[in-house]
C-alpha positions as CSV (number, residue, x, y, z in Angstrom):
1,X,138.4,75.9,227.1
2,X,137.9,78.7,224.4
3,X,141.8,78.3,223.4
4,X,140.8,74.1,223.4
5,X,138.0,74.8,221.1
6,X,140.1,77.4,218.6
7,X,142.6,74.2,218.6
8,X,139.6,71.8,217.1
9,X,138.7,74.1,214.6
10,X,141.6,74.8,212.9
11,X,142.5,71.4,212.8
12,X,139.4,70.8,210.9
13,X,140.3,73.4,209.0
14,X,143.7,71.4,208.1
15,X,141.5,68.5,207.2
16,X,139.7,70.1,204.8
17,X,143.1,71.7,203.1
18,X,144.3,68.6,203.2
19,X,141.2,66.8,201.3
20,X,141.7,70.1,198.6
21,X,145.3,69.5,198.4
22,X,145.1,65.9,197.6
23,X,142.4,66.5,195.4
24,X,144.1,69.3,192.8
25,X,147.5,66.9,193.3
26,X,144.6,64.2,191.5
27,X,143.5,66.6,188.9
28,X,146.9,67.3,188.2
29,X,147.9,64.0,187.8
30,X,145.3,62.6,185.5
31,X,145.7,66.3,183.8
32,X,149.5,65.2,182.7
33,X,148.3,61.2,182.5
34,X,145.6,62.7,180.0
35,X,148.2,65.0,178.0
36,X,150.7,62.1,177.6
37,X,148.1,60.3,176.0
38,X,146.9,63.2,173.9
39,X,150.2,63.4,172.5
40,X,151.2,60.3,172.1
41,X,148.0,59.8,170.1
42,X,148.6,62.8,168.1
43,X,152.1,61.8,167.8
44,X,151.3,58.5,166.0
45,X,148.7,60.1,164.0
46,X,151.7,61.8,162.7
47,X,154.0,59.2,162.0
48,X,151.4,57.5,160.3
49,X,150.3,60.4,158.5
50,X,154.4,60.5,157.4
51,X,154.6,56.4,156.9
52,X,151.4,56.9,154.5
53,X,152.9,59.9,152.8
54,X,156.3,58.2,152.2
55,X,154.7,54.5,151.2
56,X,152.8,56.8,148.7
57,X,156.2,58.4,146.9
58,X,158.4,55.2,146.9
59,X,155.5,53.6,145.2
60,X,155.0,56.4,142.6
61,X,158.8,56.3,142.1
62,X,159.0,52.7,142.1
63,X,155.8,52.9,139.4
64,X,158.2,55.7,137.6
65,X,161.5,53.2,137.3
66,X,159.1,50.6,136.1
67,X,157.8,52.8,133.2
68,X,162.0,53.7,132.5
69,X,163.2,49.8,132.4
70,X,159.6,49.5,129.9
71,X,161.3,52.2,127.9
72,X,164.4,50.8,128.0
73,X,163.6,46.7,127.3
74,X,161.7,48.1,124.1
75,X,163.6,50.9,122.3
76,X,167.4,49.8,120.9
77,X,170.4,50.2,122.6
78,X,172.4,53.6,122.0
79,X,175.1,53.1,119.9
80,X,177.6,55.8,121.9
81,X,176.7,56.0,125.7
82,X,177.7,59.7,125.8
83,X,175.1,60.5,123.3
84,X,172.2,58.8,124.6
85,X,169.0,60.7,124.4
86,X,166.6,58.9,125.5
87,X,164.3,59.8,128.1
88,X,163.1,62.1,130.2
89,X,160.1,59.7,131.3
90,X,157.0,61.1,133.2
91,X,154.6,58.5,135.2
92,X,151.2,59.9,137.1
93,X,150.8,57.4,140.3
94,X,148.6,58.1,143.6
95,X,148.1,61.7,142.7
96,X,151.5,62.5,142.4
97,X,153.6,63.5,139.3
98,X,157.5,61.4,138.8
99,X,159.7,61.7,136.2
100,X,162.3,59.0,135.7
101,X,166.1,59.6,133.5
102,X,168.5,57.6,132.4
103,X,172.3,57.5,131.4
104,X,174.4,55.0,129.8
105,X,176.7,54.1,132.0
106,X,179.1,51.3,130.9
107,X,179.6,49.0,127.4
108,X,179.5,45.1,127.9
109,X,181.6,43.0,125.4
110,X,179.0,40.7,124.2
111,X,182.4,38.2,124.1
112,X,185.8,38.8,125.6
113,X,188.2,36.1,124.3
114,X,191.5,34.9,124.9
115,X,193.1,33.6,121.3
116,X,197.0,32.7,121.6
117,X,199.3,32.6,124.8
118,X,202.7,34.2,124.3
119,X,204.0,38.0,124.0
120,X,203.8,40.3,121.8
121,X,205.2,43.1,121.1
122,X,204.9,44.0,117.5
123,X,201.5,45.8,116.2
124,X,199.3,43.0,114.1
125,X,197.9,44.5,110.9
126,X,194.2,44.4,109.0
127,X,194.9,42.9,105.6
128,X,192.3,43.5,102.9
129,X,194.3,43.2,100.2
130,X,193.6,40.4,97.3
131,X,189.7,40.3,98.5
132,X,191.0,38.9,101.9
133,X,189.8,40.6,105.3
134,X,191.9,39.5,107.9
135,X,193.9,39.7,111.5
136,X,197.9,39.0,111.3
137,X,199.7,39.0,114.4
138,X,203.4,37.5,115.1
139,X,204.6,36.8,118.5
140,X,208.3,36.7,119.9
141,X,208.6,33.4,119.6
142,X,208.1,33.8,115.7
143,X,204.9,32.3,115.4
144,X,202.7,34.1,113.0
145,X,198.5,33.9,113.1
146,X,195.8,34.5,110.7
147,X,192.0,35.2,111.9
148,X,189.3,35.8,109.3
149,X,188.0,38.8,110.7
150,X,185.5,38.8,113.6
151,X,186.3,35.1,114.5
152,X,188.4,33.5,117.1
153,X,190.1,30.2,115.7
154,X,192.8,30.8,113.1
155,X,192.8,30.2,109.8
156,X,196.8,29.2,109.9
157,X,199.6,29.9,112.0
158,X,202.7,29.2,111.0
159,X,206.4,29.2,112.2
160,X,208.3,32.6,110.5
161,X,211.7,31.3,111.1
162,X,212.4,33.9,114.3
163,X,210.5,36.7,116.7
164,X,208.7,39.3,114.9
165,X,210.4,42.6,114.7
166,X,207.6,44.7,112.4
167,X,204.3,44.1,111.4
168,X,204.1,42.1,108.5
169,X,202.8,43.8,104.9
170,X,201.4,41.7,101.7
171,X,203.1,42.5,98.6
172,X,200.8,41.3,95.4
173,X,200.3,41.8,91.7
174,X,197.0,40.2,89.6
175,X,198.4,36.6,89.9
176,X,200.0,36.1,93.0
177,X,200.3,37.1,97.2
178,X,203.9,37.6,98.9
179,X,204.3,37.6,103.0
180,X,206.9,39.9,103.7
181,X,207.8,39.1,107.9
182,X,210.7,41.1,109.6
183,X,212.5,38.9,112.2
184,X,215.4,38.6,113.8
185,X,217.0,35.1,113.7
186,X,219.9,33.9,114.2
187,X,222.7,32.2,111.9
188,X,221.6,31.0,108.1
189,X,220.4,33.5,105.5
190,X,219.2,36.2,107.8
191,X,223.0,36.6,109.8
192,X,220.9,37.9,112.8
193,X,218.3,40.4,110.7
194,X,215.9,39.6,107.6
195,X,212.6,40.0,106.0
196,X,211.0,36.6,105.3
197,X,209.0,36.3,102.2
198,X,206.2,33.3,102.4
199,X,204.0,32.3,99.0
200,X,200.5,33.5,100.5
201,X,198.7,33.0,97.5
202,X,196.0,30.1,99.2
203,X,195.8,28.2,102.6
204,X,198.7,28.2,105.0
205,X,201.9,30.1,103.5
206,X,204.5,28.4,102.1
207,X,208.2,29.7,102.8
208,X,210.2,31.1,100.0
209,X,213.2,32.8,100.9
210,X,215.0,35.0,103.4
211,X,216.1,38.7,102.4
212,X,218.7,39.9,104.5
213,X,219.0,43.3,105.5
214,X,221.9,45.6,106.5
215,X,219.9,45.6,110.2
216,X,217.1,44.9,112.1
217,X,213.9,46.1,110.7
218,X,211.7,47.8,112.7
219,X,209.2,49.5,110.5
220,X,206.7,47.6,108.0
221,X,208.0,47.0,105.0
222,X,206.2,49.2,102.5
223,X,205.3,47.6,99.0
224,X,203.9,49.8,95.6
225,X,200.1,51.3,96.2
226,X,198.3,52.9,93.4
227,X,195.0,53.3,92.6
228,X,195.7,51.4,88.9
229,X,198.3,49.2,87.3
230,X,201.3,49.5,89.3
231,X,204.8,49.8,87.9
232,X,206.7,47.1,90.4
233,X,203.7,45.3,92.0
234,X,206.1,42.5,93.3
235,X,208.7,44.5,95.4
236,X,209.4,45.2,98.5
237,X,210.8,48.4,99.8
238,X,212.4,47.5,103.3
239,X,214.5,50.3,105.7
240,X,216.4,48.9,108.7
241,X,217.3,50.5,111.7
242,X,220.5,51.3,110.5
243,X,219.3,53.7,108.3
244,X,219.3,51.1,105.2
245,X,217.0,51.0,102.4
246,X,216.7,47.9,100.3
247,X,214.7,47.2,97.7
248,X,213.6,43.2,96.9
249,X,212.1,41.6,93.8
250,X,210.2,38.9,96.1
251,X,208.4,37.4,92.6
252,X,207.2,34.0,92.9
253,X,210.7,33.2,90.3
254,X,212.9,35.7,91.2
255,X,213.6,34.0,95.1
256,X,214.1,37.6,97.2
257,X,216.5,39.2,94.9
258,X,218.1,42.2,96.0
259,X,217.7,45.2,93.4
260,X,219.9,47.8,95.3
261,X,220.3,49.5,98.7
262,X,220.9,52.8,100.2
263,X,221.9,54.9,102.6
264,X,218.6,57.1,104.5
265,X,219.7,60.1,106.4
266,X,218.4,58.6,109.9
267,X,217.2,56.0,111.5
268,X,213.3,55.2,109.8
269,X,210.0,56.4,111.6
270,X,207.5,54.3,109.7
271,X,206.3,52.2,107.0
272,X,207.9,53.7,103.4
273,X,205.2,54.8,101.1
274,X,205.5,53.8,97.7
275,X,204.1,55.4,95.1
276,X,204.1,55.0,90.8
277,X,206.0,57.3,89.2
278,X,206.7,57.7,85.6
279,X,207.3,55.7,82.6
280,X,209.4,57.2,79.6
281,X,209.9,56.4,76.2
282,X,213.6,57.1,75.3
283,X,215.5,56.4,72.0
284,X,217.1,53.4,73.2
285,X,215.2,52.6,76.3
286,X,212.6,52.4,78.7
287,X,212.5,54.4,82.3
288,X,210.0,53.7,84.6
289,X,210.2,54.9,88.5
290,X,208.3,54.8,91.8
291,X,208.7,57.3,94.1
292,X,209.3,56.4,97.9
293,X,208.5,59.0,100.7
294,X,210.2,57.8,104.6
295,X,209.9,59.6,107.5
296,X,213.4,59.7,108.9
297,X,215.2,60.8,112.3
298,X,218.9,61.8,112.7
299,X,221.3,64.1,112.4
300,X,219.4,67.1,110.8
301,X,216.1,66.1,113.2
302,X,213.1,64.7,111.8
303,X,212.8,64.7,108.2
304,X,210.5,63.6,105.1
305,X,212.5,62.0,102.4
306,X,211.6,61.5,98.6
307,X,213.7,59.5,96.8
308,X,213.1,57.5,93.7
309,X,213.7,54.0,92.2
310,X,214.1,53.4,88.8
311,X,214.6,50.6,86.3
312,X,216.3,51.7,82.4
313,X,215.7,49.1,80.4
314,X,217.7,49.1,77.0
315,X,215.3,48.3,73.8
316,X,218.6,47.4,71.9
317,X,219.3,43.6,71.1
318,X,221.5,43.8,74.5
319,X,218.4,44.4,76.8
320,X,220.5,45.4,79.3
321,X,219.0,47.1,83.0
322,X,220.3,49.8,84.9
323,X,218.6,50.4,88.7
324,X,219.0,53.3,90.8
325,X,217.7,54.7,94.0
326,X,218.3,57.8,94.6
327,X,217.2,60.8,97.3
328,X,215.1,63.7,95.0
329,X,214.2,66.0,98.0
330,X,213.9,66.1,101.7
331,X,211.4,68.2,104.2
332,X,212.2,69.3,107.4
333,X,209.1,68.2,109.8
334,X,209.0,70.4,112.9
335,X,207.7,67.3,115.2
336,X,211.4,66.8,117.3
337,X,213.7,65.0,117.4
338,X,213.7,61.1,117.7
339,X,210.4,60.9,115.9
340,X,208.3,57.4,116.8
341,X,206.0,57.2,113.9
342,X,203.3,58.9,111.6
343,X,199.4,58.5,110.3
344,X,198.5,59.2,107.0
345,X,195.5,60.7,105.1
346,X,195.8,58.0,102.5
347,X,198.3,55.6,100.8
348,X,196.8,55.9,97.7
349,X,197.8,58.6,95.5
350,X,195.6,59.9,92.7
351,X,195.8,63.0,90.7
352,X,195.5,66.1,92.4
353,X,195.0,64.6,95.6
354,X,196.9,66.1,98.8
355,X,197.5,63.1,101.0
356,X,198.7,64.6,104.9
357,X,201.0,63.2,107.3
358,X,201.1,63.5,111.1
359,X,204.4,62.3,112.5
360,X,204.7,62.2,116.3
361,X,208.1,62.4,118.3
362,X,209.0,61.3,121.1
363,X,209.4,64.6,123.0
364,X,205.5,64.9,122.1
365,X,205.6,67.4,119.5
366,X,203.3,66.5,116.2
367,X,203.8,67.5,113.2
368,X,201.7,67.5,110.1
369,X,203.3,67.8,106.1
370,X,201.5,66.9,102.9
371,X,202.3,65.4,100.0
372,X,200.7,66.4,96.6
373,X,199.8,64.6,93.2
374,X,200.5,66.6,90.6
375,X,200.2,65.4,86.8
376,X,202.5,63.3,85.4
377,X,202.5,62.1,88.3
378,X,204.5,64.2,90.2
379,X,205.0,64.9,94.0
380,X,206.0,67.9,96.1
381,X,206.2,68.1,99.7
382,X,205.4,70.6,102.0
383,X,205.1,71.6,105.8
384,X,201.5,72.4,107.0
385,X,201.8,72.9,111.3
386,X,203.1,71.6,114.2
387,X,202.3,71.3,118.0
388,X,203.5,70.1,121.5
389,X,201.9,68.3,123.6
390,X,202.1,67.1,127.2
391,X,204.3,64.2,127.7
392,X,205.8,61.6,125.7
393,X,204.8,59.7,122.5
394,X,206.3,56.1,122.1
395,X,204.1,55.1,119.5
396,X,202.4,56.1,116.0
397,X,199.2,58.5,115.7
398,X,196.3,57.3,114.0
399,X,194.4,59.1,111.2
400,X,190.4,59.0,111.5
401,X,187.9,59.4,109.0
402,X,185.8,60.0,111.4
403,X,181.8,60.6,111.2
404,X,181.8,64.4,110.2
405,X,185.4,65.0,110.2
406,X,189.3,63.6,109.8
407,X,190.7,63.6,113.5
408,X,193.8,62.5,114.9
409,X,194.7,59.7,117.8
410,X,197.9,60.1,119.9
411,X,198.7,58.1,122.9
412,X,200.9,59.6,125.6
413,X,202.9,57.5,127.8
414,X,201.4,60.4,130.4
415,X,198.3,58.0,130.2
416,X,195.9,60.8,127.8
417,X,194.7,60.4,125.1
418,X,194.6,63.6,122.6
419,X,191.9,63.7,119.7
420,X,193.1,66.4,117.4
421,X,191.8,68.0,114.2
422,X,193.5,68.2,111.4
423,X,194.7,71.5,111.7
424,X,196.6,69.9,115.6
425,X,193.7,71.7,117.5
426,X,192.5,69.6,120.9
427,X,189.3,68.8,120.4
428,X,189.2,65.9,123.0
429,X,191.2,64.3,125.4
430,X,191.0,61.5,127.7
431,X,192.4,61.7,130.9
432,X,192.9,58.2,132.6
433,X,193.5,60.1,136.1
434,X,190.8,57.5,137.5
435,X,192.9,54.5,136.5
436,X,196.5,55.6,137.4
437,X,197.3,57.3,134.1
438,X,198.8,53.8,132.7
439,X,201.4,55.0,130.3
440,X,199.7,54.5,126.5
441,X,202.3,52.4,124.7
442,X,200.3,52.0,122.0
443,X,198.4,53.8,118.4
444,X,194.6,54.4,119.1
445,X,192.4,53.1,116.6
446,X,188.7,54.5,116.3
447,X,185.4,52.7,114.8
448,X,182.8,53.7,112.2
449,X,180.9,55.4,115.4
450,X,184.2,58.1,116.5
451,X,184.4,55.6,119.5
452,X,188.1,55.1,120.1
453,X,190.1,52.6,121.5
454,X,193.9,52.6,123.3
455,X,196.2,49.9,124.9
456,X,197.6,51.1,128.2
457,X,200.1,49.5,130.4
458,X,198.1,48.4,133.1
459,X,197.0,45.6,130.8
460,X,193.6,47.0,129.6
461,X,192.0,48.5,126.4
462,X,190.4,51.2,127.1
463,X,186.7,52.4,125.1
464,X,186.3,55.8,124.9
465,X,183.8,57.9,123.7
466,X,183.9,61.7,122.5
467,X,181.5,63.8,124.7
468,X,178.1,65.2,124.4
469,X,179.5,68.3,125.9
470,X,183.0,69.4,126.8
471,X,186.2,67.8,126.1
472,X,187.0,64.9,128.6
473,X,186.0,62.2,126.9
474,X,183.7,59.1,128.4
475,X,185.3,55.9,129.6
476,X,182.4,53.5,128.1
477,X,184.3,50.2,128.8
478,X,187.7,48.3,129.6
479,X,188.8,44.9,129.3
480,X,192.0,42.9,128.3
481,X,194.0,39.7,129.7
482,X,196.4,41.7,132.0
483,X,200.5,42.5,131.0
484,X,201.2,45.9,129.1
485,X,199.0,46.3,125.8
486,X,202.1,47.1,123.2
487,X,200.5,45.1,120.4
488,X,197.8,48.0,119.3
489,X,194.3,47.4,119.2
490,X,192.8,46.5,115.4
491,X,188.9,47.2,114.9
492,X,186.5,46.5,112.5
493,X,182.9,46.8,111.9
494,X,179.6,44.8,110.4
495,X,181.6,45.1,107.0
496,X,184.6,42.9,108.3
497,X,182.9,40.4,110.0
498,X,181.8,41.7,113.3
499,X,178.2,40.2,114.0
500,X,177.0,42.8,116.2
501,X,178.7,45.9,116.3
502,X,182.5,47.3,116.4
503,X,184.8,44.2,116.9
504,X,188.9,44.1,117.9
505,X,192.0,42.3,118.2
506,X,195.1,42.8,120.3
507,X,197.7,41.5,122.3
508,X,199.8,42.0,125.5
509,X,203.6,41.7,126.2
510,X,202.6,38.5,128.4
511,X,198.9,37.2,128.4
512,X,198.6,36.5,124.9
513,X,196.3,37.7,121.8
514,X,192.6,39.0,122.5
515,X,189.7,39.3,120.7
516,X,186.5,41.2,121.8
517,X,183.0,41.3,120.1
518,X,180.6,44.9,121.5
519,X,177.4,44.3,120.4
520,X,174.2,45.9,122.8
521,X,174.4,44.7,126.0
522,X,174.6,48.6,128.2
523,X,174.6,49.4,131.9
524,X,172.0,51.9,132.8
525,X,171.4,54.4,135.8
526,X,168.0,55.1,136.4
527,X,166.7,58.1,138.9
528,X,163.2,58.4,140.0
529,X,161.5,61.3,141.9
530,X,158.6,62.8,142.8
531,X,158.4,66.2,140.4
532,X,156.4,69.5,140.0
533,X,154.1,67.8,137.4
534,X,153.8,69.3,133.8
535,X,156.4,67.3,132.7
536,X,158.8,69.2,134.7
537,X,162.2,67.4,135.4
538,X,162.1,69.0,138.7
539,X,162.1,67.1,142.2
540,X,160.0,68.2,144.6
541,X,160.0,65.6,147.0
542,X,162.1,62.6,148.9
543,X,162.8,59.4,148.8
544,X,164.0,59.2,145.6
545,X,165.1,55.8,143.6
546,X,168.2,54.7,141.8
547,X,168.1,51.6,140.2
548,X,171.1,49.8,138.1
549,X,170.4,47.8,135.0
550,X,171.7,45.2,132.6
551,X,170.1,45.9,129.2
552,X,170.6,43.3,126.0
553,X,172.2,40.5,127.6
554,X,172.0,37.8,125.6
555,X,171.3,35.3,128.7
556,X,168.0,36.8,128.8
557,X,165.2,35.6,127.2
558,X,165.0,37.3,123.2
559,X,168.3,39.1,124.1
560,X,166.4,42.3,124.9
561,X,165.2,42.0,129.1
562,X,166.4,44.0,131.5
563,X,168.4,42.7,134.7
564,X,168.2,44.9,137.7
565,X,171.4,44.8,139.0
566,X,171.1,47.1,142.0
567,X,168.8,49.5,143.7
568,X,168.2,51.9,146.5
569,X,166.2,54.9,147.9
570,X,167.8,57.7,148.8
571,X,167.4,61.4,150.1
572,X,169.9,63.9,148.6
């Protein structure tokens, strides 16, 4: 019975561990039910804390774009992308401090235009002369255009009798306009090569006459410059590719007479320059000269030549004329061989003026020689420096008078572009590594802001600008109709005819003649964070906000809205 009763009371004993047991496994259990929920809670107190934090900085950034598109619908558009200085921009919203910048990211042609289908090959020329400011361009099929610069419809186009070989020139005087157009045509006067010689004095020129040439003619024909009265303001000066050098009397009665021709030592680089000379007073007659200065490749390498055309006219009852042309000097030019073309200072000599060349070769060397104006006039030549540079040159430099400073344009068919000072430093370059490198095939041309502008082969001209800092240069825009760019871009400004800002022609070996208006449409970047306050630039804080904008567009209202294009936050 005792052993009975010892059973009973432990089992009550159980009972009650039992009760205790399930009791703390409770307590337990509501202990985690009541931590779960304690963090939880605290948890989204958290996140909503974070949410409220992070609604606050997008909408101080957002407040902080909206303050940098303000700034940007209501000051004017930079002229030159890498040199825009506007902004910082400093906005205080919700207690925070943001500071928005800016950068000019991309140039919008206010009009891109097709003009004429066809190809061309053959560089168009700016003609100023007789008060006239205009765009000639010939195509292969020997169809010649005039546009008044800055406009798309031609004035005229006419038929020159076969494909363009060289850019055409004007040859004038104070009472009339000659055409001089190189082609190659086939049969009749030209016998496969000839300059053709067009009235151009008003409206649509009228053809006069065909001066055949020894050989094709690949280089402009050059005609007198001066800064006077000229000595033979009606001829033309013409060298072939055959090393010929013909001189024409292209008056309006004369009908392309052939005064003499002569032998060059090489094949020509460039347009002859032509120059007055002298006029003296013999016993018995009269002399008077112009000198003519060709860059030349052969034999003996790359050479300046100075030779010198002159009429004797006998004051005797006879009257008789004697005409010569003969070489006075020559210059080595350490450019290489096989030299491609040259940029000049000036064309226009005046009295103690030193005009400089830069003559480019094929090889890629550059060479620079200058030409001097002494009394009398007279004219000396001498060599000034000379320079490599990476990869080929197929086409002429260009000579800037740029804001500041004279620089120098040369394509390379390596796709850069190399701006040079005038002593062949580098000061800039281009490097079209983000396009392909198209080959440049092409002479650069530069506007009154030192913006410059190249043909490439991929069928684009490109926009470049120089730098605020360093020396790769800042692709500002590209456009064009497609087909290799060989027929060089031509710009002008306000002064020509452009409405709203630089303007240019050019024209592609298959899609034709362009024509392209920039005026002030930009694309912007804009960048918005949260900063340190004080005007600091600094951020602080995430999400930021980029935001990409259309400035100037003309299809906005007033021309000067701004068209978000693009946005997003972001965290670095």
């Amino acid at each position: 019975m005792k052993g009975l009763g010892l059973v009973f009371k432990d089992r009550r004993r159980r009972q009650r561990g039992s009760v205790l047991s399930g009791l703390l496994i409770i307590i337990a259990f509501l202990a985690i039910v009541v931590g779960s929920i304690m963090s939880e809670l605290t948890s989204s107190f958290l996140v909503s804390r974070t949410l409220v934090t992070r609604v606050q900085r997008e909408a101080t950034v957002t407040s902080a774009i909206e303050v940098g598109i303000h700034q940007l619908q209501s000051s004017a558009a930079p002229a030159v992308c890498a040199r825009d200085g506007r902004g910082p921009w400093f906005a205080s919203v919700n207690g925070l401090q943001a500071v928005v910048t800016q950068s000019c990211t991309q140039i919008v042609p206010d009009l891109s235009q097709a003009l004429a289908t066809g190809s061309f090959s053959v560089d168009g020329v700016h003609d100023t002369t007789v008060g006239r400011d205009r765009y000639l361009v010939g195509d292969a099929s020997g169809r010649l255009y005039s546009y008044a610069f800055g406009q798309v419809a031609p004035i005229w186009s006419i038929t020159a009798g076969g494909a363009l070989t060289a850019p055409p020139t004007v040859v004038r005087d104070s009472s009339f306009a000659d055409l001089l157009v190189p082609i190659s045509q086939s049969g009749g006067e030209c016998s496969g090569h000839c300059v053709a010689v067009f009235d151009d004095r008003g409206g649509a020129p009228a053809f006069r006459c065909n001066a055949a040439t020894p050989a094709v003619v690949r280089a402009q024909p050059g005609a007198e410059t001066a800064a006077g009265t000229g000595h033979f303001p009606n001829y033309g000066f013409v060298a072939d590719s055959g090393g010929g050098l013909s001189v024409f009397n292209v008056d309006e009665d004369s009908h392309c007479v052939l005064q003499v021709v002569a032998s060059l030592d090489g094949t020509p680089a460039g347009q002859p320059l032509v120059f007055p000379g002298t006029v003296t007073s013999r016993q018995h007659d009269i002399i008077t000269s112009d000198e003519v200065f060709i860059v030349v490749t052969g034999t003996r390498g790359t050479m300046l030549e100075h030779w010198r055309y002159s009429e004797v006219i006998a004051t005797d009852k006879n009257g008789n004329s004697t005409i010569t042309l003969g070489e006075v000097g020559s210059l080595a030019v350490a450019a290489g061989p096989n030299a491609v073309g040259y940029a000049a200072s000036s064309n226009v000599p005046s009295i103690g003026a030193r005009l400089m060349l830069a003559v480019a070769s094929a090889s890629g060397g550059v060479a620079l020689a200058t030409i001097t104006v002494g009394s009398g006039p007279t004219y000396s030549m001498s060599p000034v420096a000379s320079a490599v540079l990476p990869g080929g040159i197929a086409r002429a430099p260009y000579w800037c008078h740029c804001p500041g400073q004279d620089l120098l344009g040369v394509g390379s068919t390596n796709g850069v572009l190399y701006i040079l000072d005038t002593n062949l430093g580098l000061r800039w370059l281009y490097d079209g590594q983000a396009n392909g490198r198209p080959a440049i095939v092409s002479t650069p041309q530069a506007d009154a802001n030192g913006d410059w502008y190249f043909g490439a082969d991929d069928g684009y001209v490109y926009d470049v600008e120089v730098p605020a800092a360093g020396q790769q240069m800042f692709n500002a825009a590209r456009f064009g109709p497609g087909g290799a760019i060989r027929s060089s871009p031509i710009v002008g400004g306000a002064a020509n005819g452009c409405s709203a800002g630089p303007c240019l022609y050019f024209a592609s070996s298959g899609a034709g003649s362009y024509f392209v208006q920039l005026g002030s449409i930009r694309i912007m970047d804009l960048r918005a964070c949260v900063s340190a306050g004080g005007g600091s630039t600094a951020c602080v804080a995430s999400p930021r906000l980029w935001a990409r904008v259309e400035v100037g567009s003309p299809s906005i209202v007033g021309g000067s809205g701004v068209y978000v294009q693009a946005w997003s936050y972001y965290t670095p």
